[in-house]
C-alpha positions as CSV (number, residue, x, y, z in Angstrom):
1,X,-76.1,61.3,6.5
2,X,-78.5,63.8,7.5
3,X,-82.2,64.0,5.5
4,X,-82.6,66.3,2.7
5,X,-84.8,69.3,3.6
6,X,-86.3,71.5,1.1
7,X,-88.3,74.4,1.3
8,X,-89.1,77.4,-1.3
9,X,-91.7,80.1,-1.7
10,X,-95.5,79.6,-1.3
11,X,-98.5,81.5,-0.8
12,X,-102.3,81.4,-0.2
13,X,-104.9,80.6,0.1
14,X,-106.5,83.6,-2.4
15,X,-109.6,83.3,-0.6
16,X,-108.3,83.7,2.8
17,X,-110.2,80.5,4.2
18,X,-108.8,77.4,5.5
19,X,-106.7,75.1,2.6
20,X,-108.5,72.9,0.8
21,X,-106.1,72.5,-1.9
22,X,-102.3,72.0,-1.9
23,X,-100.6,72.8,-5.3
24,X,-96.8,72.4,-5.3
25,X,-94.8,73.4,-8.3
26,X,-91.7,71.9,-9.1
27,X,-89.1,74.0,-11.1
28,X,-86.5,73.0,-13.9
29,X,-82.9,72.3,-13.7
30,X,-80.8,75.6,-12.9
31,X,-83.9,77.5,-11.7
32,X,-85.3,77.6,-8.3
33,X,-89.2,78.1,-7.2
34,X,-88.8,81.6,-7.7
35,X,-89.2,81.0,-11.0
36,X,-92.2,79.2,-11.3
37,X,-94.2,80.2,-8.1
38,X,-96.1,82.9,-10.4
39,X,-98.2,79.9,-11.9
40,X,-99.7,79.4,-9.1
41,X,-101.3,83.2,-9.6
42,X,-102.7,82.6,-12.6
43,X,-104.7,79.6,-11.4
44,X,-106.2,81.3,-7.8
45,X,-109.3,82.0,-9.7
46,X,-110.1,78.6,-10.2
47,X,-108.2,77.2,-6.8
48,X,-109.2,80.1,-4.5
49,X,-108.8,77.5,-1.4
50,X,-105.7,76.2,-3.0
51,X,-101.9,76.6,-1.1
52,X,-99.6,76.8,-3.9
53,X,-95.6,76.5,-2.9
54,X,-92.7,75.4,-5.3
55,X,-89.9,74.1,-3.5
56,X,-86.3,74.8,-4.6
57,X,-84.4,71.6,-5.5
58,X,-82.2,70.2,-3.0
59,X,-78.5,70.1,-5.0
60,X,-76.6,73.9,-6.1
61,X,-76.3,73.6,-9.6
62,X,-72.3,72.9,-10.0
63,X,-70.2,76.0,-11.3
64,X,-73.2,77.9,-11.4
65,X,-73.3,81.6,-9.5
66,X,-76.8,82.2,-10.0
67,X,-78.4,80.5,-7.3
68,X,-79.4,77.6,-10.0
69,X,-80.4,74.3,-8.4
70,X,-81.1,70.9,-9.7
71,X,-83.1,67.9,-9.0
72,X,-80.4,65.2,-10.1
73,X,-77.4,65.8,-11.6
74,X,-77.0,66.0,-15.4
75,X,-74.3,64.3,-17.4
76,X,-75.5,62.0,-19.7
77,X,-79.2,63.3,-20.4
78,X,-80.3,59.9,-21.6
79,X,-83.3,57.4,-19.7
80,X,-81.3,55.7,-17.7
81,X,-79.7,59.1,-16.0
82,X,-83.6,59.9,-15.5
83,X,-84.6,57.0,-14.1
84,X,-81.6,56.7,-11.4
85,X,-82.0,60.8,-11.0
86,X,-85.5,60.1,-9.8
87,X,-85.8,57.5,-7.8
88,X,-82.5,59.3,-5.8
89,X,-84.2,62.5,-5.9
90,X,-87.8,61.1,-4.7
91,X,-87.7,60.3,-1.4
92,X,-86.7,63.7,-0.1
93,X,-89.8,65.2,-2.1
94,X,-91.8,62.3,-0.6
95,X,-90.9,63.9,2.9
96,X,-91.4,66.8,1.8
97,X,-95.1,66.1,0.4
98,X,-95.8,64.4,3.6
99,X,-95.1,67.2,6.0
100,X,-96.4,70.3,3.9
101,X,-100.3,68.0,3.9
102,X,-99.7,67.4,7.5
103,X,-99.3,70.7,8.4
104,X,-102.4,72.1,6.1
105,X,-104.6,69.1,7.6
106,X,-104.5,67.6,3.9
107,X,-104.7,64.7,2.7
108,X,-103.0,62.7,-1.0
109,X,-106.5,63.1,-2.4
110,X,-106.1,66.8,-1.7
111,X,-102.7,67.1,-3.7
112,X,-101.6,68.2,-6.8
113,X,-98.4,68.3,-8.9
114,X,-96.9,70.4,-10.8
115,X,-94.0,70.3,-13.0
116,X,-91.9,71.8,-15.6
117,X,-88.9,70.2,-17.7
118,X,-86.9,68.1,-14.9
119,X,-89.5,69.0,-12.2
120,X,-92.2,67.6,-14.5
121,X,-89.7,64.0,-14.6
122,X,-90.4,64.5,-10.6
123,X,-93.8,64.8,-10.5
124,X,-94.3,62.6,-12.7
125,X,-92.4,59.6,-11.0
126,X,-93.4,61.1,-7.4
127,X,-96.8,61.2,-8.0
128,X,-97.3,57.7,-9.4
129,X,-95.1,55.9,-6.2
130,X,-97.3,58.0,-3.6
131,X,-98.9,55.8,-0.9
132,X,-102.2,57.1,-2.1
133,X,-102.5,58.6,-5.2
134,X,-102.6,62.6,-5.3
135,X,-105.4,64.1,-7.1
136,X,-103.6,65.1,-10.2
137,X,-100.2,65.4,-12.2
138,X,-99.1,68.5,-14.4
139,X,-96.4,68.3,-16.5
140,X,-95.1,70.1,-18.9
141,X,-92.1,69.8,-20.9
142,X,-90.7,67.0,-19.6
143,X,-90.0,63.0,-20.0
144,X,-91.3,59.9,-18.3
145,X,-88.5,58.4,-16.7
146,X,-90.4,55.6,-14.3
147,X,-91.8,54.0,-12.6
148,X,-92.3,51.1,-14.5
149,X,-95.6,50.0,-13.2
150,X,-98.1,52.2,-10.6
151,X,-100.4,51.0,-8.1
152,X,-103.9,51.4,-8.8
153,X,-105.9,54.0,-8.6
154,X,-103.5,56.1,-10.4
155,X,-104.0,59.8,-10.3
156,X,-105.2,62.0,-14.0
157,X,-102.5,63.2,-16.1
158,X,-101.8,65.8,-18.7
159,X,-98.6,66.6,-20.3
160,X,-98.2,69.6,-22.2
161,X,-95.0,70.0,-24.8
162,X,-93.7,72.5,-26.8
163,X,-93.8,71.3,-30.5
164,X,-90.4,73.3,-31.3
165,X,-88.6,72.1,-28.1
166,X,-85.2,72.1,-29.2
167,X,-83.8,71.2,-25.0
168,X,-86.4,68.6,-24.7
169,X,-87.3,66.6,-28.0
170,X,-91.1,66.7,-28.3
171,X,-90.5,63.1,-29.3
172,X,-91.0,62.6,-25.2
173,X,-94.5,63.6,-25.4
174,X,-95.7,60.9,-27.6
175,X,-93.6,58.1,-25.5
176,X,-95.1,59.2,-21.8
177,X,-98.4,58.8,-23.3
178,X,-97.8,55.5,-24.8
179,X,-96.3,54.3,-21.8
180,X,-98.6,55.5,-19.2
181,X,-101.6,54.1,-21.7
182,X,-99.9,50.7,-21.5
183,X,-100.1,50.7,-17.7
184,X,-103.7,51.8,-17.8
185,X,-102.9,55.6,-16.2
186,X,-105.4,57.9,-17.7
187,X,-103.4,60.9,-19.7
188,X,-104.2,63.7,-21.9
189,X,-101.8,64.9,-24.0
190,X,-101.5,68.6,-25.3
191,X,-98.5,69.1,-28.4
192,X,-98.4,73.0,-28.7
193,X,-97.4,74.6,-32.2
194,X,-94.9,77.5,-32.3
195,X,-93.7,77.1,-28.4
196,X,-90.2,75.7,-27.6
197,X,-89.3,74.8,-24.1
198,X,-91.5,77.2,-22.0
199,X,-94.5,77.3,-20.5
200,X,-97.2,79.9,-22.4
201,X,-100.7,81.5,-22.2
202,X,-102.3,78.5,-23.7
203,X,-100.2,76.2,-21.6
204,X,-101.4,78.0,-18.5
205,X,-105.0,78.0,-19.3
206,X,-105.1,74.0,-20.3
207,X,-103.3,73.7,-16.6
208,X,-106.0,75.9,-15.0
209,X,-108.9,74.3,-16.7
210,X,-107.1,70.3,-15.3
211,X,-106.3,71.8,-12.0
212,X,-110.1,73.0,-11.7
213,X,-111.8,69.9,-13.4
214,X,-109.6,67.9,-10.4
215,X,-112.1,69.3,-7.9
216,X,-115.4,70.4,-9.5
């Protein structure tokens, strides 16, 4: 079987220098990284060095004429779908990871992820089984669906939710943090009033204040 290969819009860095930074986005199920690349704008003035890219999931999203793409397949949206759609889904990412910090002359320390609804069940589970740990994980929307125990050091968290999330229960929120406490993973937590499943301004500007805290 031949390896997955992904790939998906990028751009940077602002400043026109040499990377320093690699940011890489991760989209949610039936989008692609068209639709979240523009985060990576509103964060160039605090990551001027920074590469941002958000590559589009490897699978078409079934019956879908859109252009959609997924991660894992959906069915049963319950943890143990999760926890087999990520680990499946991982290793291709992992590649992925490796050869987009090889080319910039990066290294994990140097890396951050970002992720939205099933992306953020990616980034979250891809960054914590990393050889070394990346400098940071973003997440927003989304649900902790492994691994079960990390390697130390672990990389900073924060997971943002949308209080009125009626696709994913904002019940989530409060489970990743408890879990990622229990294995000693630092985490911040952000529950945001009056936002459903979406990313908004204040959501961007607590990402852009983690991303830049990362490498003050």
């Amino acid at each position: 079987m031949a390896l997955v290969t992904l790939n998906g819009p990028s751009f940077g860095p602002q400043s026109g220098s040499s990377p320093k930074q690699l940011v890489v986005i991760l989209h949610g199920y039936g989008a692609d990284g068209r639709d979240l690349i523009d985060l990576g704008r509103a964060w160039t003035a605090v990551l001027p060095d920074a590469i941002f890219i958000a590559p589009d999931a490897p699978e078409p999203l079934p019956f879908d004429g859109f252009g959609g793409r997924q991660w894992f397949a959906l069915a049963d949206r319950d943890i143990r779908e999760y926890r087999l759609g990520v680990e499946s889904a991982a290793p291709a990412l992992h590649r992925f990871l490796d050869s987009q910090l090889q080319l910039q002359n990066l290294n994990n320390k140097d890396l951050v992820l970002v992720g939205f609804s099933q992306g953020a069940m990616m980034a979250l589970y891809t960054g914590l089984t990393r050889m070394s740990p990346p400098a940071g994980i973003l997440a927003y929307s989304g649900v902790f669906a492994g691994p079960g125990s990390v390697s130390k050091p672990a990389p900073p968290i924060k997971i943002i939710h949308g209080a009125e999330d009626d696709v994913v229960s904002p019940d989530f929120l409060q489970a990743a943090e408890q879990q990622l406490v229990d294995m000693g993973v630092a985490v911040e937590t952000h529950l945001l009033h009056g936002l459903g499943h979406g990313i908004d301004e204040r959501g961007m500007v607590l990402g852009g204040r983690f991303l830049e805290a990362l490498f003050c």
